[in-house]
PDB file as gemmi writes it, atoms N, CA and C in Angstrom:
CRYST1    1.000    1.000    1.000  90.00  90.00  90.00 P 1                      
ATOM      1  N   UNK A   1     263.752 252.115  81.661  1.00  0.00           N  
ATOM      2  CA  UNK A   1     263.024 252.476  82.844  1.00  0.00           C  
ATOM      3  C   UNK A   1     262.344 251.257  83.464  1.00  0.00           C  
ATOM      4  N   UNK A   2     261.524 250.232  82.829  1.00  0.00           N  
ATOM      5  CA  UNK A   2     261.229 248.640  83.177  1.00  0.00           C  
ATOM      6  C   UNK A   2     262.220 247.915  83.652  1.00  0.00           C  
ATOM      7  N   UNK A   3     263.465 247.721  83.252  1.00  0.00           N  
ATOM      8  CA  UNK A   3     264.353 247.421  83.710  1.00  0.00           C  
ATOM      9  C   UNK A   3     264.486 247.874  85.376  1.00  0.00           C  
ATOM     10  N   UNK A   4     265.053 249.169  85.209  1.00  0.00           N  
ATOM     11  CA  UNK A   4     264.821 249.797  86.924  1.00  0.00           C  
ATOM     12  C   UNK A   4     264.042 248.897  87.721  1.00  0.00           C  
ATOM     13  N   UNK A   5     263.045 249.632  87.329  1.00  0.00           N  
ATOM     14  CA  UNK A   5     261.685 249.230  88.293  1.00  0.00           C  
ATOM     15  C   UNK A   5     261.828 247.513  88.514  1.00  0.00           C  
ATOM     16  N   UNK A   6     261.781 247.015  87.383  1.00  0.00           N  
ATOM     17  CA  UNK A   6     261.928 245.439  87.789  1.00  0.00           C  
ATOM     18  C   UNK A   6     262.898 245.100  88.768  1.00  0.00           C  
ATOM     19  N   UNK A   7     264.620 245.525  88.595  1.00  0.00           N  
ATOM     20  CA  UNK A   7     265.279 245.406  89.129  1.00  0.00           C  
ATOM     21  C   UNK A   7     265.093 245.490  90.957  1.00  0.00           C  
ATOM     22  N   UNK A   8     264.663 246.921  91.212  1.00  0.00           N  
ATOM     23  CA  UNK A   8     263.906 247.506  92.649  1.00  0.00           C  
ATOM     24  C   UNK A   8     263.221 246.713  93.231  1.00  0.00           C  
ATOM     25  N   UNK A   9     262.306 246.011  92.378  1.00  0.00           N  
ATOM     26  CA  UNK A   9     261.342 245.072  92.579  1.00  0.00           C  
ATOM     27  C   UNK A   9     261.474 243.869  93.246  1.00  0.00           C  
ATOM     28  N   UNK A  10     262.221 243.243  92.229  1.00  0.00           N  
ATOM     29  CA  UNK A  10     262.825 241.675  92.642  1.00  0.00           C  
ATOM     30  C   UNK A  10     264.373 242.265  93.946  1.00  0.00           C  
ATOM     31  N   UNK A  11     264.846 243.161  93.815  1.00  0.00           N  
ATOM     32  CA  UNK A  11     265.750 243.366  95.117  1.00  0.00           C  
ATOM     33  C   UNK A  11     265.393 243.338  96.318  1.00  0.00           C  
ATOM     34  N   UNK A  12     264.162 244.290  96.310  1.00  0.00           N  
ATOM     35  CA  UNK A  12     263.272 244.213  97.272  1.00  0.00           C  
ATOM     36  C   UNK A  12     262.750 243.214  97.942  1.00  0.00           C  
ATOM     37  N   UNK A  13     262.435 242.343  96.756  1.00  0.00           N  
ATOM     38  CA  UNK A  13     262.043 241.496  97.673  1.00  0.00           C  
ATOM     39  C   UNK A  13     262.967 240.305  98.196  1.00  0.00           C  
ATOM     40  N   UNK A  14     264.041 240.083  97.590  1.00  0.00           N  
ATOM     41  CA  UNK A  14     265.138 239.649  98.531  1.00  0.00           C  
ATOM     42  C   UNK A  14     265.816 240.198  99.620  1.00  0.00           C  
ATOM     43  N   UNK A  15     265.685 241.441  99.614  1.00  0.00           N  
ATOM     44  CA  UNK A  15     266.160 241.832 100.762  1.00  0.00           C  
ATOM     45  C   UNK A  15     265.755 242.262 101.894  1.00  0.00           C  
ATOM     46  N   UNK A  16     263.809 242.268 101.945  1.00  0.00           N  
ATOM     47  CA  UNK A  16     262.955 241.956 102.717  1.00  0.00           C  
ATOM     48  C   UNK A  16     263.071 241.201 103.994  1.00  0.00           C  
ATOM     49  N   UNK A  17     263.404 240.002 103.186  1.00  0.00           N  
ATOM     50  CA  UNK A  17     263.506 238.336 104.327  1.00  0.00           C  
ATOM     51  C   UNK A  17     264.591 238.805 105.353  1.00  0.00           C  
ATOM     52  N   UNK A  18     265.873 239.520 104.407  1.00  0.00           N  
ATOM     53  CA  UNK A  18     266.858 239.719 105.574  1.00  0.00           C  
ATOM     54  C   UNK A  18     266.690 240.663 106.561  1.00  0.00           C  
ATOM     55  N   UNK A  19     265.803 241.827 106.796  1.00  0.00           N  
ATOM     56  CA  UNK A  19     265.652 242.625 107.796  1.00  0.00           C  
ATOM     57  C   UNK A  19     265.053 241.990 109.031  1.00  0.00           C  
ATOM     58  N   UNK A  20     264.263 240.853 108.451  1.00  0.00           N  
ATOM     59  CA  UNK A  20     263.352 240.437 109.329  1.00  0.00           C  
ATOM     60  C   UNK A  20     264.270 239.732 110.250  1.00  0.00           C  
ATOM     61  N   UNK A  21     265.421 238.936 109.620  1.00  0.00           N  
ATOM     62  CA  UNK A  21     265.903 238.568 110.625  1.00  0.00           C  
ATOM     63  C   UNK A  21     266.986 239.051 111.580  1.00  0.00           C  
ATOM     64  N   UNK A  22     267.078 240.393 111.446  1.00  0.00           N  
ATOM     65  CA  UNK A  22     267.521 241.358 112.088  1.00  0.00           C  
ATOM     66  C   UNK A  22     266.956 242.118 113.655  1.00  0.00           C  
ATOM     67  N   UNK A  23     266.157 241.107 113.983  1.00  0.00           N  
ATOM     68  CA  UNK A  23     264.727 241.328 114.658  1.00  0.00           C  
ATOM     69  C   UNK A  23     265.465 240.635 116.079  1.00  0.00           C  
ATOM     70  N   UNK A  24     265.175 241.017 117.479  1.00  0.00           N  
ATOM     71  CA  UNK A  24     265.648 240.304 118.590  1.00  0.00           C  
ATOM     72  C   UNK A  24     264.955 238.974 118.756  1.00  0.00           C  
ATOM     73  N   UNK A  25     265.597 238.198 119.012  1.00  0.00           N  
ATOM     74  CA  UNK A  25     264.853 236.727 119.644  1.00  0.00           C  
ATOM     75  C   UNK A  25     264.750 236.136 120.637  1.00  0.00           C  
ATOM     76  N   UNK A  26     264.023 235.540 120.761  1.00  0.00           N  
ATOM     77  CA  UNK A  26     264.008 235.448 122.667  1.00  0.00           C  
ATOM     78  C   UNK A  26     264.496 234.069 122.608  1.00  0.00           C  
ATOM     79  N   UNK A  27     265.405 233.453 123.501  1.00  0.00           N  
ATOM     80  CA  UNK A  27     265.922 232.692 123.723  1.00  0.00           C  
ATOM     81  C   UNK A  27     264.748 231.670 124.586  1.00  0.00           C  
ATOM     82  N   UNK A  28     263.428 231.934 125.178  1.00  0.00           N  
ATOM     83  CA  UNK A  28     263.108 230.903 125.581  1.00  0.00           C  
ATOM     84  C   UNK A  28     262.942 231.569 126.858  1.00  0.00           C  
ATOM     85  N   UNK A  29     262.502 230.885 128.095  1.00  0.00           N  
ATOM     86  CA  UNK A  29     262.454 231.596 129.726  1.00  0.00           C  
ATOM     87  C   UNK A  29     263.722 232.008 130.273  1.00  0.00           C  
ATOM     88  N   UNK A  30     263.479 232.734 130.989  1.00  0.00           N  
ATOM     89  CA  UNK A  30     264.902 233.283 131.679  1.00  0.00           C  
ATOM     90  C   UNK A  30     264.705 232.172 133.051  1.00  0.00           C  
ATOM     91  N   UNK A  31     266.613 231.749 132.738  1.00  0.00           N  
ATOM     92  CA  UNK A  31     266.543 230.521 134.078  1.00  0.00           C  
ATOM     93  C   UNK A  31     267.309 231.358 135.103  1.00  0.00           C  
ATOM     94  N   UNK A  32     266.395 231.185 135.900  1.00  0.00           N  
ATOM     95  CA  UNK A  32     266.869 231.617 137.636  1.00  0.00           C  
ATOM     96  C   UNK A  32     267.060 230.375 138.546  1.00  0.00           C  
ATOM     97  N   UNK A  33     267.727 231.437 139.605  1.00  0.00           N  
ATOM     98  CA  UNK A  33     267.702 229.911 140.490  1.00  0.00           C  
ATOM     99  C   UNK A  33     266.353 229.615 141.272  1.00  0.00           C  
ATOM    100  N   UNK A  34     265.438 230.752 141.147  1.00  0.00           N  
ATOM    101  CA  UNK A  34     264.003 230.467 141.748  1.00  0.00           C  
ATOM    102  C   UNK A  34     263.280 229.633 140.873  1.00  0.00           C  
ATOM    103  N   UNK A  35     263.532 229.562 139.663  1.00  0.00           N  
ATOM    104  CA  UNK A  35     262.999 228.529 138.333  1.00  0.00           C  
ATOM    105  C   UNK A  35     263.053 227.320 138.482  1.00  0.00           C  
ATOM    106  N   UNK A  36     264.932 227.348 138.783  1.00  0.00           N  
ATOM    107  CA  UNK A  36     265.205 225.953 138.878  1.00  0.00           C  
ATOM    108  C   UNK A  36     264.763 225.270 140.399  1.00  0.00           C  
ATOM    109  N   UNK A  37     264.359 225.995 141.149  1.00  0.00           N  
ATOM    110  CA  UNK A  37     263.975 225.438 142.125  1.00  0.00           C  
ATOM    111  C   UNK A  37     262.586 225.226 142.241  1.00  0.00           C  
ATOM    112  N   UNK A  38     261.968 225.808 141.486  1.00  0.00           N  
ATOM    113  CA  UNK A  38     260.554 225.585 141.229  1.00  0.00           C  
ATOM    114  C   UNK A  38     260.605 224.515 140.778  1.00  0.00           C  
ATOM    115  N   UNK A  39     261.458 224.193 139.439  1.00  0.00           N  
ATOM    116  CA  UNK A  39     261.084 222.529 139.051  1.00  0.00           C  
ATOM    117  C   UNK A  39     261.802 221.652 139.386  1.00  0.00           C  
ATOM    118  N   UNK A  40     262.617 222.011 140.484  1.00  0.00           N  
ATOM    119  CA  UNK A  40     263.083 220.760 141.347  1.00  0.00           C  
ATOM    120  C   UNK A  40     262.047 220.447 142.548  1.00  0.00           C  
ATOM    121  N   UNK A  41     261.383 221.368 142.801  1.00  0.00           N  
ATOM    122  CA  UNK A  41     260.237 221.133 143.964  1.00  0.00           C  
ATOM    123  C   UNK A  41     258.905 220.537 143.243  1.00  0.00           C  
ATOM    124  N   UNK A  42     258.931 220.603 141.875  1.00  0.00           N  
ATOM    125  CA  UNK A  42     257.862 220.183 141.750  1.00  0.00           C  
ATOM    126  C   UNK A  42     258.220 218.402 141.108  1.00  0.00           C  
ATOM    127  N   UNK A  43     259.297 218.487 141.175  1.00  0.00           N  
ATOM    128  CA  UNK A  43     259.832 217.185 140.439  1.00  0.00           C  
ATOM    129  C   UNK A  43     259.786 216.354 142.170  1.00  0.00           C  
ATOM    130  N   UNK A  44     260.231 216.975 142.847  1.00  0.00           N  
ATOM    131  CA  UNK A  44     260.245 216.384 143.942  1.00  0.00           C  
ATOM    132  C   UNK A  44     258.783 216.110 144.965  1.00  0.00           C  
ATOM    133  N   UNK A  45     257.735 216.819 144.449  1.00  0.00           N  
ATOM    134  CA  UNK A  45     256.216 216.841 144.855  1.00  0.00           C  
ATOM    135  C   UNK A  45     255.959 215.086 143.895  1.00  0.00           C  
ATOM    136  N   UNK A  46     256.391 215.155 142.612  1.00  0.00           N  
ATOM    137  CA  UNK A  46     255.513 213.933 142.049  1.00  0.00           C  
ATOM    138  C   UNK A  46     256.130 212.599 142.519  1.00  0.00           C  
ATOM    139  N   UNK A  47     257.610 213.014 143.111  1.00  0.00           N  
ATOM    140  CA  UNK A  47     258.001 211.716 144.059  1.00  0.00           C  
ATOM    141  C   UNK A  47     257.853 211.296 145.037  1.00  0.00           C  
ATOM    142  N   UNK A  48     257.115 212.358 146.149  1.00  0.00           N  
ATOM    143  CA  UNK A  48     257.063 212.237 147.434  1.00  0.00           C  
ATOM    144  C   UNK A  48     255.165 211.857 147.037  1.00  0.00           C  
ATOM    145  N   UNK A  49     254.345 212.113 146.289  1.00  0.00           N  
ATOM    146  CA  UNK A  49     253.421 211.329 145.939  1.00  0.00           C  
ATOM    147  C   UNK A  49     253.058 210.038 145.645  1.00  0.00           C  
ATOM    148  N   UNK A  50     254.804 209.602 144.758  1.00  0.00           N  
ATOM    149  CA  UNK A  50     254.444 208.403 144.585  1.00  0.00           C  
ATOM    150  C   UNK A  50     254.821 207.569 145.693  1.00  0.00           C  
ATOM    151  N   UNK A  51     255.585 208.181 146.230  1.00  0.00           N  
ATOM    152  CA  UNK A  51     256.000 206.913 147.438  1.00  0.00           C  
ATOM    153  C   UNK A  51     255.047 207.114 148.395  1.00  0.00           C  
ATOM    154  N   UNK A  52     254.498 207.844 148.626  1.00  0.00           N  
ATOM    155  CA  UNK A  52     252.755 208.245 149.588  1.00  0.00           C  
ATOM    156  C   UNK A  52     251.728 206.790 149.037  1.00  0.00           C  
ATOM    157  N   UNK A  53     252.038 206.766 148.100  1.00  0.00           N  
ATOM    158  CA  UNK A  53     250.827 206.028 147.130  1.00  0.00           C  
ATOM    159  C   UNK A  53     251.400 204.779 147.552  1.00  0.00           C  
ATOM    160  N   UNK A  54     253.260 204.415 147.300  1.00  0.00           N  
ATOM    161  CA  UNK A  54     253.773 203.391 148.056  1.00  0.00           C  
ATOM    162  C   UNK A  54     253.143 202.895 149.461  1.00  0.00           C  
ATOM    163  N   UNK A  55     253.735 203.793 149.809  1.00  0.00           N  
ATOM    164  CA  UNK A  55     253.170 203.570 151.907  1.00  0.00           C  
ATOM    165  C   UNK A  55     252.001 202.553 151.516  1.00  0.00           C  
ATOM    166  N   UNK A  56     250.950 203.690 151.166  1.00  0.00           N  
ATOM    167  CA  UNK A  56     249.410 203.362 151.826  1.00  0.00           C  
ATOM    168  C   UNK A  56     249.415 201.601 150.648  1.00  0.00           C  
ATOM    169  N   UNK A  57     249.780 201.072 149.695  1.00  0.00           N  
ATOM    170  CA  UNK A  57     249.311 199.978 149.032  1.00  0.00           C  
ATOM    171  C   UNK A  57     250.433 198.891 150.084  1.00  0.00           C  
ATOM    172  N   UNK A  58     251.532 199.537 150.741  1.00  0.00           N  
ATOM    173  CA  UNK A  58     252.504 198.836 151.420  1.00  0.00           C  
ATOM    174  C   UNK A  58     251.809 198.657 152.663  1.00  0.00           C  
ATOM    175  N   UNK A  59     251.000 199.620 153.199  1.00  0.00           N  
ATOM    176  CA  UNK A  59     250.203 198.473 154.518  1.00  0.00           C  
ATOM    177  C   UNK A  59     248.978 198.090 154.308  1.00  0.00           C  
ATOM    178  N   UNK A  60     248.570 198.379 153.084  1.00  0.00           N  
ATOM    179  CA  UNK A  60     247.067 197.554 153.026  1.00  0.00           C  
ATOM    180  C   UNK A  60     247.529 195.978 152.820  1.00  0.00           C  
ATOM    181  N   UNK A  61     248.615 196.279 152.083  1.00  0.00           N  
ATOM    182  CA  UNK A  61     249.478 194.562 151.551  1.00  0.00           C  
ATOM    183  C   UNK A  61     249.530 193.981 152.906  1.00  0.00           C  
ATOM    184  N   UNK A  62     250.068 194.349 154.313  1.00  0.00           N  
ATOM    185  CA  UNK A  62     250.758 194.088 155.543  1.00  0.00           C  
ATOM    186  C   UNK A  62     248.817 193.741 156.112  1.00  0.00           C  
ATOM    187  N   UNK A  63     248.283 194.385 155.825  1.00  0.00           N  
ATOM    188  CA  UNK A  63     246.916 194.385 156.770  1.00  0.00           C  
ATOM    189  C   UNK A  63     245.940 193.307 156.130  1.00  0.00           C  
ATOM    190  N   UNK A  64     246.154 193.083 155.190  1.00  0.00           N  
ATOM    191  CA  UNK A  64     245.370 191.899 153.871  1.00  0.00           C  
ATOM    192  C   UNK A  64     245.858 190.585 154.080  1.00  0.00           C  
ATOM    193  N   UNK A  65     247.435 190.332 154.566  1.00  0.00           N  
ATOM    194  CA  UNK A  65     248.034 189.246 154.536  1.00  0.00           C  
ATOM    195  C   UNK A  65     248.415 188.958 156.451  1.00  0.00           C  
ATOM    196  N   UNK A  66     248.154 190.052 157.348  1.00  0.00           N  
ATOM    197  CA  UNK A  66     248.042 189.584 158.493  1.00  0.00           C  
ATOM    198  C   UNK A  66     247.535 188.749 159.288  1.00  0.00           C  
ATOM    199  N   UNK A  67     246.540 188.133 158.857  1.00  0.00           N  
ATOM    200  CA  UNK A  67     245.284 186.798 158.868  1.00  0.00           C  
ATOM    201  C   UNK A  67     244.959 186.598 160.468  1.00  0.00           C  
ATOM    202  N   UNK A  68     244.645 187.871 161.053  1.00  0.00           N  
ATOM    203  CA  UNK A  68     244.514 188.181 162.298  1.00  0.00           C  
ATOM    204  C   UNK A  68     246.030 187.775 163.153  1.00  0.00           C  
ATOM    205  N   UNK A  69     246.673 188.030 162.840  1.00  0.00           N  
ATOM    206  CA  UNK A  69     248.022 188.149 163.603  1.00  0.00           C  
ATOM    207  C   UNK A  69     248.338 189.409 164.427  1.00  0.00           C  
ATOM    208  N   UNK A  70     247.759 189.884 165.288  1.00  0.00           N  
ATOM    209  CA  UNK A  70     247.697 191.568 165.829  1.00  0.00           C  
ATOM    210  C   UNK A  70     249.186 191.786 165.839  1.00  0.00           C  
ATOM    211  N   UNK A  71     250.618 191.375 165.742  1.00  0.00           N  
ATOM    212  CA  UNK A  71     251.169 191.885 165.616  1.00  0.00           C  
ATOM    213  C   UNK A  71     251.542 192.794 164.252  1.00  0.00           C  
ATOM    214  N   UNK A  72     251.022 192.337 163.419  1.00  0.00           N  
ATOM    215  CA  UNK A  72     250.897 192.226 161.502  1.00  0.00           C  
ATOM    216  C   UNK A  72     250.053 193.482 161.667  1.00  0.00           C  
ATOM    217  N   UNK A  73     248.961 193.396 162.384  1.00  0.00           N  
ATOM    218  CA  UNK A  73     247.752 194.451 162.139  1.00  0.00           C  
ATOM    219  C   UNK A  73     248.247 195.248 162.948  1.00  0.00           C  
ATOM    220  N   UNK A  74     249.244 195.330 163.893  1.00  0.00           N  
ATOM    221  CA  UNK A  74     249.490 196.548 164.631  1.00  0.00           C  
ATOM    222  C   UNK A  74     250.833 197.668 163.778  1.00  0.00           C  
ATOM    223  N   UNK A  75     251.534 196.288 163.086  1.00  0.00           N  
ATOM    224  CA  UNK A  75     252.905 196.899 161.857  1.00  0.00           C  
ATOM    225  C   UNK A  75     251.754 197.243 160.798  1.00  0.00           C  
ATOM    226  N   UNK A  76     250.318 196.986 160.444  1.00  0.00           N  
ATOM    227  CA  UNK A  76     249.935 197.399 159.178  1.00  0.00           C  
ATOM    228  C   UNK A  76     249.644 199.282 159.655  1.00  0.00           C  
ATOM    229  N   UNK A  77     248.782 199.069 160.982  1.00  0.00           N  
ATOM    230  CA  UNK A  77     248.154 200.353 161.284  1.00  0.00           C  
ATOM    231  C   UNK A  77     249.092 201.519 161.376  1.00  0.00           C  
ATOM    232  N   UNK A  78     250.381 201.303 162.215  1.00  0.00           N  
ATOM    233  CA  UNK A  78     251.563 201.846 162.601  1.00  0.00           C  
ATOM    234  C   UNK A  78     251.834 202.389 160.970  1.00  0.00           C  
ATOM    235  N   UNK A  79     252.337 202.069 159.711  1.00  0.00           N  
ATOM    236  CA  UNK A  79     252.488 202.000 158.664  1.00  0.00           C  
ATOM    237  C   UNK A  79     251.735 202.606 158.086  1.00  0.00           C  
ATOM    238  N   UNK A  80     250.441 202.613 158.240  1.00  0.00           N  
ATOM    239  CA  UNK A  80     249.343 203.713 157.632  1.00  0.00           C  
ATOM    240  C   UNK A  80     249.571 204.828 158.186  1.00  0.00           C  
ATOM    241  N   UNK A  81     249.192 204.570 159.937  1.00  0.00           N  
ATOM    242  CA  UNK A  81     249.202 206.208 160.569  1.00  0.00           C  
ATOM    243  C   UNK A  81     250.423 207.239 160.118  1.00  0.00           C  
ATOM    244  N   UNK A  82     251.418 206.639 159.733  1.00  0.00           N  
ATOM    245  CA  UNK A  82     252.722 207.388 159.543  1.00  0.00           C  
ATOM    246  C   UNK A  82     252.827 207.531 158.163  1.00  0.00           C  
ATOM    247  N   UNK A  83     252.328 206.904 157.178  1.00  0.00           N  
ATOM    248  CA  UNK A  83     252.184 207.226 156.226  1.00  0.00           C  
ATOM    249  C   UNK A  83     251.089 208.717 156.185  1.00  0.00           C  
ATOM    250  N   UNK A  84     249.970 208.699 156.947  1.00  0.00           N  
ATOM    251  CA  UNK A  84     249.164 209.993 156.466  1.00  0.00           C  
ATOM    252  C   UNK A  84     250.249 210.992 157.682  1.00  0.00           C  
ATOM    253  N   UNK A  85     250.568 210.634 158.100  1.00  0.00           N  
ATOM    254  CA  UNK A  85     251.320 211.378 159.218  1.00  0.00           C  
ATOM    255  C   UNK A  85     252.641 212.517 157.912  1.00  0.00           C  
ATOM    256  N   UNK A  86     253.461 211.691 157.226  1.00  0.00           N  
ATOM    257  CA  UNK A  86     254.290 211.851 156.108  1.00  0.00           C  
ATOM    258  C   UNK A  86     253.132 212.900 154.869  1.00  0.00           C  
ATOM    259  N   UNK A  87     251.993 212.435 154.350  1.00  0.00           N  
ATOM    260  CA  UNK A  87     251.162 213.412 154.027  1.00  0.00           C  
ATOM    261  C   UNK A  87     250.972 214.485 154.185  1.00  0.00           C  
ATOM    262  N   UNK A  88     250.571 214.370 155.502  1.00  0.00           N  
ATOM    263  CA  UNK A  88     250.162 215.759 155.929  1.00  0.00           C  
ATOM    264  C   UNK A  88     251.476 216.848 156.402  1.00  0.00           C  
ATOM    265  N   UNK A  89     252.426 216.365 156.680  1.00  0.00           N  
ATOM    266  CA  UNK A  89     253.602 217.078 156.931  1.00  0.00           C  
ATOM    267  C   UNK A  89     254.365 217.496 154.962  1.00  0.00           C  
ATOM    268  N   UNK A  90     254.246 216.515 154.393  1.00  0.00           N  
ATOM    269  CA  UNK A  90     254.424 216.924 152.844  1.00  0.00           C  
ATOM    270  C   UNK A  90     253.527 218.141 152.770  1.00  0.00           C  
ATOM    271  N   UNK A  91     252.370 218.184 152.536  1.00  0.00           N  
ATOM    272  CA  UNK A  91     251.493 219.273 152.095  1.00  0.00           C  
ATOM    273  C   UNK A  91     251.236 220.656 152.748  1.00  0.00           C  
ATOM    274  N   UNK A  92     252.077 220.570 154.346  1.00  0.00           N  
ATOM    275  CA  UNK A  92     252.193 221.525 154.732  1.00  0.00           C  
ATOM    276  C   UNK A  92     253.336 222.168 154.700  1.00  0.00           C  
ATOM    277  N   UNK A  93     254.877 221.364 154.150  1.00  0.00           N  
ATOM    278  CA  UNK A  93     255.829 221.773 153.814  1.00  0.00           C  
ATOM    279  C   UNK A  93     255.500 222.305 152.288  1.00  0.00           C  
ATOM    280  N   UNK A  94     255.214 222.236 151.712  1.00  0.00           N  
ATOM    281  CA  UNK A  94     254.748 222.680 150.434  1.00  0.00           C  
ATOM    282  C   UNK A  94     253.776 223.424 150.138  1.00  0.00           C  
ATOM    283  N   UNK A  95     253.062 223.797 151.248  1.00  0.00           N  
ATOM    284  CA  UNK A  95     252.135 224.811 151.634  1.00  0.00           C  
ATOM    285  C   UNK A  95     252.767 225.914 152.250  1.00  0.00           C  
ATOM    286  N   UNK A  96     253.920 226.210 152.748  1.00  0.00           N  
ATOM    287  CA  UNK A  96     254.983 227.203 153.575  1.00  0.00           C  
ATOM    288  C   UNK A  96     255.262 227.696 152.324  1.00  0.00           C  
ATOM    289  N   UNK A  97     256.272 226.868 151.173  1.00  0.00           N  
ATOM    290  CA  UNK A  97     256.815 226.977 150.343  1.00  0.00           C  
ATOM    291  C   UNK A  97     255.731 227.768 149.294  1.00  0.00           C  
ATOM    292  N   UNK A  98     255.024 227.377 148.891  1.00  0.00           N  
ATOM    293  CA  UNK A  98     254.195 228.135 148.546  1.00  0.00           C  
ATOM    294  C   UNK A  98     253.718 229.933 148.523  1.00  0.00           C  
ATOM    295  N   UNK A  99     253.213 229.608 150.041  1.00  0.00           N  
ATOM    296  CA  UNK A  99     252.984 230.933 150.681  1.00  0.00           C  
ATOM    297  C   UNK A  99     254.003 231.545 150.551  1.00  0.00           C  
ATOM    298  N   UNK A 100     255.379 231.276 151.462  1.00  0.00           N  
ATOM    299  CA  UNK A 100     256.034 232.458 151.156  1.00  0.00           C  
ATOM    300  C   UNK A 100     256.954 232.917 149.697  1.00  0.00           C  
ATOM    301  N   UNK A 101     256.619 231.971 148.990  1.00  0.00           N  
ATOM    302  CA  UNK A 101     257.039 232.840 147.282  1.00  0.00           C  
ATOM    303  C   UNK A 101     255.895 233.539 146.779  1.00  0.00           C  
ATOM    304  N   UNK A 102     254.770 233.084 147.460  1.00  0.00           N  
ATOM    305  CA  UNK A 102     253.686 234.289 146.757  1.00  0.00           C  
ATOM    306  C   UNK A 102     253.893 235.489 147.143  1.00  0.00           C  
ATOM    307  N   UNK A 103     254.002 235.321 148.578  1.00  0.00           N  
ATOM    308  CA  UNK A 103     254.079 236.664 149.549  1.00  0.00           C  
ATOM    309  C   UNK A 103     255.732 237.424 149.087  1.00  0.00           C  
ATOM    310  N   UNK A 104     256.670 236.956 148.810  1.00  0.00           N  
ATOM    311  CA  UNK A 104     258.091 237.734 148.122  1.00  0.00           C  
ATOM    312  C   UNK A 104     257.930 237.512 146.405  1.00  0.00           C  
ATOM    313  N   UNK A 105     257.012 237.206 145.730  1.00  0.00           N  
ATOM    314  CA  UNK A 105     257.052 237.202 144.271  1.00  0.00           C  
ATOM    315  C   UNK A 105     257.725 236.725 143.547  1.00  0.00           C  
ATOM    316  N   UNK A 106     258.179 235.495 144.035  1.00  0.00           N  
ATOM    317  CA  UNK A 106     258.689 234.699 143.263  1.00  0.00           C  
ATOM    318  C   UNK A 106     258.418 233.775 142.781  1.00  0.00           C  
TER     319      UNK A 106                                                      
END                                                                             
């Protein structure tokens, strides 16, 4: 009868581990194409930042080394204005984008 019981025992508990992995698993996020476009837009936000960051050190360089040359200071200013000009058109394209996936739930 010890026998039995032992036997039950130690079966049991080998054959425990295997139910468990009988269990569903999640593979991780479900990829959509709204996913993948989420992190292509956001891959594409940290590039259009850095070259923002470009611009503006690219005409302070032009406006630092112009040594009163107004043509230099007129290519530095031109170069800034269009740089925040590029800004502000980034953040409002990405502000559309935004809005309307909140507003359709995606």
């Amino acid at each position: 009868m010890n026998k039995k019981i032992l036997f039950l025992a130690l079966s049991s508990v080998l054959i425990f581990p295997f139910t468990a992995l009988g269990q569903l698993q999640s593979f991780g996020p479900r990829i959509t194409v709204f996913y993948l476009l989420d992190k292509f837009l956001a891959s594409l936000w940290i590039i259009f930042a850095a070259f923002a960051v470009i611009m503006f050190v690219y005409s302070g360089i032009i406006f630092l080394t112009a040594q009163g040359d107004p043509s230099k200071i007129s290519t530095a200013r031109q170069a800034f204005l269009w740089g925040v000009v590029g800004v502000i058109v980034g953040i409002i394209a990405y502000s559309i984008i935004t809005v309307v996936g909140s507003i359709f739930g995606l």
